[in-house]
N, C-alpha and C positions, 0 to 999 in steps of 0.2 A: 420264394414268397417273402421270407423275410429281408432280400433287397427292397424288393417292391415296396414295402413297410415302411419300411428307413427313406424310401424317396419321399413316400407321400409324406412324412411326418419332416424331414427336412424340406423340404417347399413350400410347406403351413405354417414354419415357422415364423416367418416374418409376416404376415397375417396374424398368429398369436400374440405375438410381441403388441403390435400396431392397436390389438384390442384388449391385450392388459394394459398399452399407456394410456387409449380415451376410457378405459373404465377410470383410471385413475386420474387423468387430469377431471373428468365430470365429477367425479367423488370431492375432488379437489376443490372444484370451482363451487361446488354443492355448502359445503364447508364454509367457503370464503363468503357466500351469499348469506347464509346463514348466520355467520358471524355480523355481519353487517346490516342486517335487518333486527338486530338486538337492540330495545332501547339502551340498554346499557353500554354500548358501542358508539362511542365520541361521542358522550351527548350534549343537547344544545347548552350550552351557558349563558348566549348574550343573543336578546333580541334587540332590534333596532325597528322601528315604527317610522316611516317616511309619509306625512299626512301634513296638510295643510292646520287642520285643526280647528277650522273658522265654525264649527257648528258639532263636531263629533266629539266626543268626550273619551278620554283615551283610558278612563277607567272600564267604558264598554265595549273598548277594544281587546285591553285586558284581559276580560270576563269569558269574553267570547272563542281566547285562543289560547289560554293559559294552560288549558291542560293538554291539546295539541302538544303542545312544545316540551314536556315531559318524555321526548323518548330520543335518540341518535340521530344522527346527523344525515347517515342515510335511510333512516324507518320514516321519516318525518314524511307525513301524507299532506302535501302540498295543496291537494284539490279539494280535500275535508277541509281544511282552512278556510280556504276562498271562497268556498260554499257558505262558512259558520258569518264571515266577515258580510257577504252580501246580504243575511238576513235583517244587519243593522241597517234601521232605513236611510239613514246619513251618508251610506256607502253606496258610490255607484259601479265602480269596480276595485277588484283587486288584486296583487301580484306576489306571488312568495319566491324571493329567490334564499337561496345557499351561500355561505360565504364562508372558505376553507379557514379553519378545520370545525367550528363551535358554532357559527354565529348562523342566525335565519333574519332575511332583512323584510318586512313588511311593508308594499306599497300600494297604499291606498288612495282613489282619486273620490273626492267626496262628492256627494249631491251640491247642486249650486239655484238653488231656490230663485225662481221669477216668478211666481205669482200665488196665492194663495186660492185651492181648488177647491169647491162647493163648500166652504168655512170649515171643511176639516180638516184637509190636507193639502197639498202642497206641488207645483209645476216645477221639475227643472227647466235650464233652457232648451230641453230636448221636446219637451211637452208630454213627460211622463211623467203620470202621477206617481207620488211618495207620502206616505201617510205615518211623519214622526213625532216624537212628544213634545207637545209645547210650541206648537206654531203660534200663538199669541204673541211671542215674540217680537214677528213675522207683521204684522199686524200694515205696517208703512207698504208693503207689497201691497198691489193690485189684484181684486179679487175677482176670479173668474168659475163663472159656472156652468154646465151644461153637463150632460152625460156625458161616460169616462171617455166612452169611444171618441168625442169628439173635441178630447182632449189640444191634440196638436192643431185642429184646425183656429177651435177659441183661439187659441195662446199667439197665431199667425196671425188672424184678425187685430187684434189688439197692441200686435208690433205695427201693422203697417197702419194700422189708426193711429198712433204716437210719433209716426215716422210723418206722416202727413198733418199731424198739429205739431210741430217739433217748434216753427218758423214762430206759431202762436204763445209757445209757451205752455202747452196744455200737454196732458196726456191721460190715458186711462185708469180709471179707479176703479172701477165694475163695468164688467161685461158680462150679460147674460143672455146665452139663446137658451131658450124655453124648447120644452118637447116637441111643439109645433111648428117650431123653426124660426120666431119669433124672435128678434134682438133688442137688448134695452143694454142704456150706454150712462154711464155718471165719470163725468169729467171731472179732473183735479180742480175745477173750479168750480164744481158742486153742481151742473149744469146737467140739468137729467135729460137724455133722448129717448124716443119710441124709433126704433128706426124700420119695423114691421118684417118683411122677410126679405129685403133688401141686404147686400151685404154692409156692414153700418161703414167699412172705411170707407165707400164710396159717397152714398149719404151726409154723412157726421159733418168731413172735411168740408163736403162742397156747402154745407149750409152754413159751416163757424166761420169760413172765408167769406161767404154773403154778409154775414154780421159786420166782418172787422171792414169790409169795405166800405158798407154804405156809413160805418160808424163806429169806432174804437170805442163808445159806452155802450153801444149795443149789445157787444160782444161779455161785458163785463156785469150788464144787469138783466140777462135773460135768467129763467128761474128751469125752462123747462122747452122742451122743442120736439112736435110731431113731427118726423117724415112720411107718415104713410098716407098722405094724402098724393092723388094725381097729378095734379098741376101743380103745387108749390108744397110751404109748410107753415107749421102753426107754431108762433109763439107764444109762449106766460112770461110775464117778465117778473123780478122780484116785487116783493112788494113795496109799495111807497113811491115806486120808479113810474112815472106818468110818459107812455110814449107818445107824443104829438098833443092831439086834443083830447085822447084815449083814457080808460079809465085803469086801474092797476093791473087788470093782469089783461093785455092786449094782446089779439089773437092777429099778424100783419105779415108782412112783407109778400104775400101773394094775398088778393082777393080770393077769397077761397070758398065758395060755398055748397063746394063738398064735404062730403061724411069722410074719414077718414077709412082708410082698406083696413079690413080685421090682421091682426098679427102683432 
């Protein structure tokens, strides 16, 4: 009986051994992890901020991660960062890397502003609204309105209306489609459109080209231009400006003696 004893306990031994070394190496590694999730384990010294800077102020970068960076070099919660940074509205993404042994490097890609949304906030060129302090600034951007959702569509309109007076020397200053699907247009040369529920770069272009044709002052003393009429459109011209035999604000270049379409 007591062979038998001695066998099973010498054939278990290497089996015992095997699971006193993983208790010990886990205990081990338990340790090591531990030790290494201590802020007071390497801790950070030196940040470095990679940001263009054109618009973000790096005192509210500071603000916003300063106390992040109070703790080691491997405790440092990376995505708590990137979270705290995108809440700044300036910031459209951002990246945390590690650099051995002290240092955390911050890379920020900033908002880049194309137009100024419903007077309070702000298009990148992606056509996502951003709503940060002090867009007055801002002011020389082109101002574009409509509900949020139809964000990206405005902001495409209004490139390919610029892209289509480019030749003219014009481009957009306001653009608004109303609730109802309605667009009104104010050109860099103060030139107000109705352009009704028509898409206005199709409109706008083909009418400011009818002006510079028939006439390079035409184009420079109109005040004001309906498209929602069927057969043609309606001009106002500035004042003082006498078109033909016409009296100051002349309504021409199609005979028109329709009502204009609602929109």
């Amino acid at each position: 009986m007591r062979a038998v004893t001695a066998d099973v306990y010498d054939s278990a031994k290497p089996l015992l051994k095997a699971m006193v070394l993983m208790l010990l190496l886990t205990l081990g590694l338990w340790k090591v992890f531990d030790w290494m999730s201590q802020p007071n384990t390497m801790p950070i010294k030196h940040v470095r901020i990679e940001a263009e800077m054109r618009y973000l102020l790096r005192e509210d970068i500071s603000k916003a991660i300063s106390d992040d960076m109070q703790t080691g070099y491997f405790a440092i919660n990376s995505q708590k960062i990137i979270d705290e940074l995108t809440h700044i509205e300036w910031v459209k993404e951002a990246r945390i890397r590690r650099v051995w042994p002290d240092t955390v490097v911050v890379s920020i890609k900033e908002q880049f502003p194309v137009a100024i949304w419903n007077e309070t906030s702000l298009l990148n060129q992606d056509g996502d609204v951003f709503q940060p302090r002090n867009i007055e600034l801002l002011e020389h951007l082109p101002s574009l309105s409509a509900v949020d959702s139809q964000s990206k569509f405005v902001l495409q309109q209004s490139k390919e209306i610029d892209q289509k007076l480019e030749l003219l020397g014009l481009s957009v200053q306001k653009l608004v489609l109303s609730k109802h699907g309605s667009w009104d247009v104010v050109l860099s040369n103060g030139v107000f459109i109705k352009a009704g529920h028509q898409l206005p770069e199709k409109g706008v272009s083909k009418s400011l080209n009818t002006l510079a044709f028939l006439q390079n002052e035409l184009l420079q003393q109109a005040s004001s231009i309906d498209l929602r009429y069927p057969n043609g459109i309606s001009v106002t011209w500035k004042k003082g400006y006498v078109f033909g035999r016409s009296s100051e604000a002349v309504k021409a270049l199609a005979v028109n003696n329709n009502e204009p379409t609602k929109g």
